[in-house]
N, C-alpha and C positions, 0 to 999 in steps of 0.2 A: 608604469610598466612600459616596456616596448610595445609595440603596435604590433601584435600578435591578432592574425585576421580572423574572425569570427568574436570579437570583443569589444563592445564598447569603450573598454576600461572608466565605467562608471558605475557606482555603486551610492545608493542613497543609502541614510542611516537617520532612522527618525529613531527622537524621545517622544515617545507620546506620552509622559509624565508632563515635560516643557512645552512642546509641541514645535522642539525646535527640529529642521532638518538640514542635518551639511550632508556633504557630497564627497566621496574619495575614490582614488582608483583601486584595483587592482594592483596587488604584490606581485611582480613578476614570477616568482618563485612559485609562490604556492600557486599559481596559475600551470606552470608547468609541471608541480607536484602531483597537483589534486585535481586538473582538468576542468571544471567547473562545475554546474550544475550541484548534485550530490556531492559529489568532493569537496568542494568550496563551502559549500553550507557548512557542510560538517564540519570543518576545517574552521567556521567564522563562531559553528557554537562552541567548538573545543575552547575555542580560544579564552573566551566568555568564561569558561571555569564550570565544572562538572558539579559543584556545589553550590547549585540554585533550586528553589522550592519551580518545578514546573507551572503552578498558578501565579506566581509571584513576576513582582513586575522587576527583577534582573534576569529570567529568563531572554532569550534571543528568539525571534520567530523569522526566519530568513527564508522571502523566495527569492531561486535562484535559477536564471536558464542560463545554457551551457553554449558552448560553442559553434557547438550544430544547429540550435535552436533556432526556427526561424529562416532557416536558409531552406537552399532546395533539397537537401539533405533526405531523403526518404525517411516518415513517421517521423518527423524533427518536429512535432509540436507539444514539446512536453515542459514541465515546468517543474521544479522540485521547494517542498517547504521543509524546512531542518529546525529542527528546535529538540528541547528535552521533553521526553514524554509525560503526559499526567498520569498516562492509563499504565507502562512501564514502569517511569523512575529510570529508564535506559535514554540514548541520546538516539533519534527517528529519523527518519526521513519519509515525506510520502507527494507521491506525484501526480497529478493529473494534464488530460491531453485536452484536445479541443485546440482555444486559439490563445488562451491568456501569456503562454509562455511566449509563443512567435511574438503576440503584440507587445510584450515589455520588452521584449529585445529592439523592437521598430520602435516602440519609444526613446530608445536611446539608453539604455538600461542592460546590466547587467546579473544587479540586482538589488532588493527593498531587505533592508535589517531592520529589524522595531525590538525596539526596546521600551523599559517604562511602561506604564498604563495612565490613561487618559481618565481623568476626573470624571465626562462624561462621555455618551455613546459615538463616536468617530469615524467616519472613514477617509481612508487614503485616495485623492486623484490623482492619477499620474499623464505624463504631456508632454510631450519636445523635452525630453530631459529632467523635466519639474516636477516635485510632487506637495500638493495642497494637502494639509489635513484640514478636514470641513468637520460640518455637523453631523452628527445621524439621528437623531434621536427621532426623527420621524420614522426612520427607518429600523430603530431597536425593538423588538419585539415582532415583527415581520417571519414568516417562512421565507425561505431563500426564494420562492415563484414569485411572491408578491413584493419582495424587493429587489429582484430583477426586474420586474414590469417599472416598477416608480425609479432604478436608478437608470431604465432606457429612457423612460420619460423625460425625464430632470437633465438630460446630458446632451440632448440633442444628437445623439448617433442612432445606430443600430448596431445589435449583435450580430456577429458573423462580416460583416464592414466595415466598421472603423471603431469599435468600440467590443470593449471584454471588461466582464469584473467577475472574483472571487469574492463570495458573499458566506459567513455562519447562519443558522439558520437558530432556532431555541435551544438545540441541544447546546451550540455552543455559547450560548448566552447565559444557561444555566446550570454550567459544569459540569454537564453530563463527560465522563473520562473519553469516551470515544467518540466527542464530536467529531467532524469531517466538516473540511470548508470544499465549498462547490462551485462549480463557474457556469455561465449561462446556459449551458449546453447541459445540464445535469449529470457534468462530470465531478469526482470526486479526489480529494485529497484526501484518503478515505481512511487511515489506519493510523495510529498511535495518539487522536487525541489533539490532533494541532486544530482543529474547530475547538477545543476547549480551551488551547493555549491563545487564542484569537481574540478569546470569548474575556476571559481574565483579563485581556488586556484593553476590552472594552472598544475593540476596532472589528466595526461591522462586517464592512466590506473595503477591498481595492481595486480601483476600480482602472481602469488603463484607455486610455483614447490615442490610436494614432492612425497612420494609413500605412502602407503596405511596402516597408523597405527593408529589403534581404540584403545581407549581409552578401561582399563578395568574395570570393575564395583568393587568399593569395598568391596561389599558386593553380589557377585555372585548369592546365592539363591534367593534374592530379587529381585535384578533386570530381572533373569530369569523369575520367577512368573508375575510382572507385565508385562516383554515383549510378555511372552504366553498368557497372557489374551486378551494384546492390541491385537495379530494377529489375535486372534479366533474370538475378537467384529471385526476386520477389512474385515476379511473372510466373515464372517455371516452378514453384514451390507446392506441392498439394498442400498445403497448411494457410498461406497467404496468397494465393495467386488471386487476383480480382475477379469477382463474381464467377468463381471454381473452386479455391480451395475452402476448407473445410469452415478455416476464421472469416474467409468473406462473405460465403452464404448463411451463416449460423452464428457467428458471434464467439464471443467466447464460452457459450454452453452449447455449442458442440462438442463439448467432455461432458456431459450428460448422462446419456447413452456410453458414451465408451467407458465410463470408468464404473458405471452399475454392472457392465459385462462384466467389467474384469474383477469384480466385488471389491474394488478399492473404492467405493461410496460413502464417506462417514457417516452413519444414519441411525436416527433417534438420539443423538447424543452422542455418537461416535461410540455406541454398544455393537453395532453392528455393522457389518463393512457393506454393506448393499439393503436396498431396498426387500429385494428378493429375498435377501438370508434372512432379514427379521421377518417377513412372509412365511419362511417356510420353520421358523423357529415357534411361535405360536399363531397357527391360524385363526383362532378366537379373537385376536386382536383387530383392530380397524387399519388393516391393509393398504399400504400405497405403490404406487407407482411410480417409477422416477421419469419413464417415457414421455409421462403426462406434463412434464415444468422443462421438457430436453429446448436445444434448440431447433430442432425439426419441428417438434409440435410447436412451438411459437414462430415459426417463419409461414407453416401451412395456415394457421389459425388467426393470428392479431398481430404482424408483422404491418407498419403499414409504411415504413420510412427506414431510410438506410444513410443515414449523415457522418459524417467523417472529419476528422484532424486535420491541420496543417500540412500540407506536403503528404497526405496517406491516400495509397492507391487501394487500401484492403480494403475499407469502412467497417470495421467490426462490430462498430455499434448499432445495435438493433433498436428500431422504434416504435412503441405498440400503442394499440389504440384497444384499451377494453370498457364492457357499461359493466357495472358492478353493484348489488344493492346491498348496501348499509341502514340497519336501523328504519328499516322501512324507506328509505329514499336511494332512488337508482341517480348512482354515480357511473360519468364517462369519466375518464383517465386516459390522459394520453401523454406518455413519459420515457426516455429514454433508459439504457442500462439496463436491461433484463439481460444480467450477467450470470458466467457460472457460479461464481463466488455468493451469489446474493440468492442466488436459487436455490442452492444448496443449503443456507445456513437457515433460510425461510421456508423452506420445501424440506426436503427428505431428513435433516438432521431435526425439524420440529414436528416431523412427523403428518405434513400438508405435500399433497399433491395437487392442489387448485391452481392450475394453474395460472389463471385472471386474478385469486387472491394476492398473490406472490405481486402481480404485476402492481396491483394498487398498493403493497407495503413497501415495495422498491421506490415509488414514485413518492410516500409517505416519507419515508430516511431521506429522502433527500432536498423533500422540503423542511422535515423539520431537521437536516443538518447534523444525521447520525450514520456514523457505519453500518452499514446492511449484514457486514459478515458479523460484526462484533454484536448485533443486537438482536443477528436471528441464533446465534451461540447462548447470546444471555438465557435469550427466552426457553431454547432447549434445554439448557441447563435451570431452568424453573422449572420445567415440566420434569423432570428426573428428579427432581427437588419436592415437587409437590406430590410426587407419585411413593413418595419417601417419607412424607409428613414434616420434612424439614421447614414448610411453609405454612405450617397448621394458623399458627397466631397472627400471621397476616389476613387472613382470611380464608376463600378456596383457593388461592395459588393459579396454576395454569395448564390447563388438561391440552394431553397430546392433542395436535392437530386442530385446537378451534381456534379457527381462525379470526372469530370475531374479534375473540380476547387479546389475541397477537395483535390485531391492529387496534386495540386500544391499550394498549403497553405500548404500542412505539409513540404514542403519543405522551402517554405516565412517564415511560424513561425519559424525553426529551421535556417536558415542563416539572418534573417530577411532582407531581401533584396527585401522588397515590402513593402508600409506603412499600408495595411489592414495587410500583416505577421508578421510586428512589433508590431504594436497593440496588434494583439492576443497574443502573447507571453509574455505580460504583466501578464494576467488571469484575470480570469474575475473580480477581486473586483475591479481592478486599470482601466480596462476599462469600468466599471461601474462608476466609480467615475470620468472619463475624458468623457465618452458619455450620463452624464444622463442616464443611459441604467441600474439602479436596479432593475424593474420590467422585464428584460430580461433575468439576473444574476440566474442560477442553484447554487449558492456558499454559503459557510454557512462556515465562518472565511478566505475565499479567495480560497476554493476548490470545488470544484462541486461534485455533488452528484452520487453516484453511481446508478447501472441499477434496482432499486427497487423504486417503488411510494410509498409516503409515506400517499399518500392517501389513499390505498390501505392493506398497511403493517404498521399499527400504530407504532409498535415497531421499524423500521426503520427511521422516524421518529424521535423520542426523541435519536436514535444512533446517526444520520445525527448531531441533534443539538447538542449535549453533547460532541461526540468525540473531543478530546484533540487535532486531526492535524488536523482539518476542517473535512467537511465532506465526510464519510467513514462507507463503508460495513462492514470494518474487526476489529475495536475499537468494535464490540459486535456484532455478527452476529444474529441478532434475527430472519433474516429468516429461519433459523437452526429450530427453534418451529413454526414461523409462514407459511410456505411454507411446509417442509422435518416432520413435528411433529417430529423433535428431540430436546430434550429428549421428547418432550411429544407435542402433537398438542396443539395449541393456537389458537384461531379467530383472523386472521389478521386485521380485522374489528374494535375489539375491542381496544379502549386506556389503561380499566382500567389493572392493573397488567404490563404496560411495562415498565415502570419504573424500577423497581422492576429489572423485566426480561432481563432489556439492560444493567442493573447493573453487573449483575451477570454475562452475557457473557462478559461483558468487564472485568471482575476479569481475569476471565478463560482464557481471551487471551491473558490476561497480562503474566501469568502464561505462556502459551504456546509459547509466543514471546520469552521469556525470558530463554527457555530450551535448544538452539531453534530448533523445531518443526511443522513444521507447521501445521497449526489450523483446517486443513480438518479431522485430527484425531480425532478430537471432533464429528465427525458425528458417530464416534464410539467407542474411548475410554470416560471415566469418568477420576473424581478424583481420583479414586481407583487407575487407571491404574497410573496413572499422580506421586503417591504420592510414589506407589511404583518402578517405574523406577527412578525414583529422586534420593531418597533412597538408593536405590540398588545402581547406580552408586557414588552418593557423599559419599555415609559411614552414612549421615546423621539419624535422627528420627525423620522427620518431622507430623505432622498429618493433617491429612485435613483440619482443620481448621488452622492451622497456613499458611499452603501454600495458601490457599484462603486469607488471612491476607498480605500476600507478594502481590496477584496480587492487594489487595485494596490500599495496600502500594505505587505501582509503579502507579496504574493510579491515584492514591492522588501528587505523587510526581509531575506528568506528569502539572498535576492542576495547582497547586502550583507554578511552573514554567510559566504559562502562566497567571496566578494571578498577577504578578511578573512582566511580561510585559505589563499588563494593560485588559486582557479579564475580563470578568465578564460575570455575568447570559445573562447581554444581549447581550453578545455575542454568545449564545446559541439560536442561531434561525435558522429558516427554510425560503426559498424563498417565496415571499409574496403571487406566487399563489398556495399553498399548506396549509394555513392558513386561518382564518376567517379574511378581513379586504378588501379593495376597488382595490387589487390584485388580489384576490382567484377567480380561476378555478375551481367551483367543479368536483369531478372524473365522470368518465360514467362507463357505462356498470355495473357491478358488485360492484365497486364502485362508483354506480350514486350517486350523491350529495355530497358525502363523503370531508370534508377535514380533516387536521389532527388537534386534540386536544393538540396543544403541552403544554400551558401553564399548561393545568390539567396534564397532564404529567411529564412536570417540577418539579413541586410541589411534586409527588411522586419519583422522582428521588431526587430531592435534599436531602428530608427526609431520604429516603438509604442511602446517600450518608453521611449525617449530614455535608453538606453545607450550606452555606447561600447567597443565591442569588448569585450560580456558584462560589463561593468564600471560601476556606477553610478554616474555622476558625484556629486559634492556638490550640485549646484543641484537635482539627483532628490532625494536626499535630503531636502533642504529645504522642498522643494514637496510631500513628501508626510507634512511634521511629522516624521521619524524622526530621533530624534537622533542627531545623526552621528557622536558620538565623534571617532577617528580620521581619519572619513573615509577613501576609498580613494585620494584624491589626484590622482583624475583630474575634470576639467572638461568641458563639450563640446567637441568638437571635437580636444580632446584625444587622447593612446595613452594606453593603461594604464600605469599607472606600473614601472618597473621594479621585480622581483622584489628583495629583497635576499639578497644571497649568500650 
């Protein structure tokens, strides 16, 4: 490719079958198609062929940072992994922050494809351009804490200074669907299963050593201009301003509190929209508090570090310190990521307000190398299960809110050596489909839903259903307008316009996957900022509307891809009691009676989209340059094409 600035133009590509590794560039093209980061992955798994078994060793596991990554670029330390899901069977993406992505960029890298699977336990070193596969097998079997201690050891650096690694932990060893690969800093790649796809491929960890070279902009003025502007909206933002706005002092469960106000809290199971409703729905019951796990009570209480990403002024990540006693012996824990996401799914949706419990299962997922949201879902949905007697023959199942059992379930799901821990580690579609249990299922394509009611927050909603990797907060974050009024307040009450509305954040985060950057910047940069750090760093001239054309590009491509494996419109749903039909819940409190309008939704999405029945015609394809291959066979105005038998 041309010397387009912000890019190595190198990209490794291991067989871990051979264990052989060559080296290629970068395709000009799809560099200025698909941006990088996300786009490029997705764009590397497409390629690959949509018809691979996700455990199997022709699947693609590709991380990928992006053009911004690594530079001075604000919140530019993000790194993205692409592959096809286990826990889907859809085509993923999932990212985490810290330093891994900046340092494979300083290594000279763009990005690592692995393909194949390794006879024995492996992992990848990377280095001035080079990457070794070694041994692991001292290291197989390990929680990710205690093989980050021995790969700092063995490597001669340190974390946080010249050295990073992405380590699976057992869940991904032992094909648990929702493993998450994690990096020193107890961040995660936490959603669709790529610690499982990692896991299958028998490669521990990757590990990266280099020292500290940013990328320059090739057009200096440019990208100065937009980077002063992004700082000045990130300064002045009540949402990101440092140590002022809401994500700086409180993390990302500072939605805690404000969404139990607005009874958009999915709780018990997502029966109830707030903690409060099920409160005042049977007081007999053993009562929580959502107050108790918010991020004000963990900032007052066991806050005791505030560590941050490459290039971020916010630090959103909160660090706690709790003693805890287990089983007669007092445990200290000191663990990063006491998220909303995790608090939620381990907290008010399982029916636990402890808040020091929560802390110690957060710090658990992530040594044993499991999604927090996906396994405090699972467990809830056991507990709705066992309250059902769907669980009778396993034994006693798992009673609301004990927390003991919670945290010895994340341990059962992640070595599965208990047959309720086996179970869950399936996820919920596959143990929906073996326990009659779909009216229990939070999942929408084989993922559960994040900490936003969709009764509540309409827009979340038609995100839940439409997102390309099951359902997910960060495929369009529309509580950015419905919650925060960024860009602009919206009635989260409202269906009409969110279509529209989920449209447009999923462009935008396509875009911002794809830089990569993470997406909390949107609480205060725009397109302006977006088009001129791009810009400035590639050399490029891009305009607003074309880069907005790129993020429609990548979530068409994304489509497409899962067209390909057989999704359709009606795979594009919501769990049945969040809907109008002989499931549905209505909400309480604030959202008394409320469910959600998806189908009139739909309808407005698709017309955004110019789908047709979740399905993307050829003439989309065309109009947004994607080569079509196959094609899906459908036209406008067209149905979907018949499945074949």
């Amino acid at each position: 490719m041309s010397n387009l600035g912000g890019f190595n133009d190198r990209v490794a590509r291991i067989d871990l079958t051979s264990g052989d590794v060559g080296y290629e560039g970068i395709d000009e093209e799809d560099a200025r198609k698909y941006i990088g980061g996300r786009g490029l992955g997705v764009k590397y798994v497409f390629d690959q062929g949509p018809d691979v078994d996700p455990e199997g060793p022709e699947n693609l596991l590709a991380f990928m940072n992006g053009p911004l990554t690594g530079t001075q670029a604000p919140m530019s330390g993000r790194i993205a992994v692409c592959t096809k899901s286990p826990l889907t069977g859809t085509v993923t993406d999932s990212h985490q922050g810290g330093w891994s992505g900046a340092r494979l960029k300083w290594s000279g890298f763009d990005g690592l494809l692995f393909e194949g699977q390794a006879d024995e336990p492996v992992y990848a070193f990377v280095e001035d351009g080079e990457v070794e596969i070694r041994d692991a097998s001292e290291l197989w079997g390990l929680g990710v804490h205690d093989a980050m201690d021995a790969i700092e050891e063995s490597h001669g650096g340190q974390f946080g200074k010249n050295l990073s690694a992405m380590a699976i932990g057992p869940g991904g060893e032992n094909g648990t669907k929702y493993a998450c690969i994690m990096n020193e800093d107890d961040r995660a790649s936490g959603r669709g299963g790529t610690g499982c796809v990692m896991g299958s491929k028998n490669l521990k960890a990757v590990v990266i050593k280099s020292g500290t070279k940013m990328p320059k902009p090739e057009k200096p003025e440019t990208f100065t201009e937009g980077y002063q502007q992004a700082m000045q909206l990130i300064r002045e933002s009540d949402v990101t301003g440092p140590n002022e706005g809401g994500l700086s002092l409180y993390g990302t469960n500072v939605l805690m509190n404000l969404t139990e106000e607005m009874d958009g809290l999915p709780t018990r199971n997502g029966k109830y929209t707030s903690a409060h409703s099920e409160a005042e729905d049977d007081p007999s019951d053993p009562n929580i508090d959502a107050e108790k796990v918010s991020g004000e009570n963990v900032r007052e209480n066991i806050l005791v570090d505030e560590p941050t990403c490459h290039s971020c002024p916010v630090a959103c990540k909160k660090e706690v310190e709790v003693t805890y006693e287990r089983k007669g012996e007092e445990l200290n824990v000191r663990g990063e990521s006491y998220e909303y996401e995790s608090a939620y799914a381990l907290g008010p949706n399982s029916m636990n307000d402890d808040r020091d419990s929560i802390a110690v299962m957060i710090n658990m997922c992530n040594d044993l190398g499991i999604d927090t949201i996906e396994a405090g879902n699972m467990i809830a949905m056991a507990m709705e299960m066992t309250e059902q007697g769907k669980l009778d023959d396993l034994g006693d199942g798992v009673e609301w809110g004990d927390t003991e059992h919670m945290l010895d379930l994340l341990e059962e799901i992640a070595h599965h050596d208990s047959d309720l821990g086996e179970l869950l580690a399936k996820g919920a579609r596959r143990v929906a489909e073996e326990r009659d249990a779909h009216d229990n299922s939070l999942a929408v394509k084989g993922q559960t839903i994040a900490a936003y009611d969709p009764r509540a927050m309409k827009g979340m909603g038609i995100g839940y259903a439409t997102s390309n990797r099951g359902a997910c907060h960060l495929r369009g974050y529309t509580p950015s307008a419905e919650i925060l009024g960024i860009p602009e307040k919206v009635d989260p009450s409202e269906w009409e316009g969110k279509g529209e509305l989920c449209a447009l954040f999923q462009d935008l985060h396509a875009i911002s996957d794809s830089f990569d950057i993470c997406k909390f910047n949107a609480f205060a940069e725009g397109i302006d900022e977006y088009v001129a750090q791009y810009n400035g760093m590639t050399g490029r001239d891009v305009t607003e509307d074309e880069l907005m054309a790129a993020g429609d590009r990548i979530y068409t491509l994304e489509r497409y891809y899962n067209n390909l494996v057989g999704f359709d419109g009606d795979d594009d749903s919501l769990p049945g009691r969040f809907v109008e039909g002989e499931e549905a819940i209505p909400g309480q409190g604030a959202a008394d009676g409320e469910l959600c309008e998806l189908e009139e939704m739909k309808a407005e999405y698709y017309e955004r989209r110019g789908w047709v029945d979740g399905v993307v015609p050829d003439e989309r394809l065309e109009e947004l340059e994607i080569d079509i291959g196959p094609g899906t066979g459908v036209s406008r105005g067209d149905s979907p094409a018949p499945a074949d038998d």
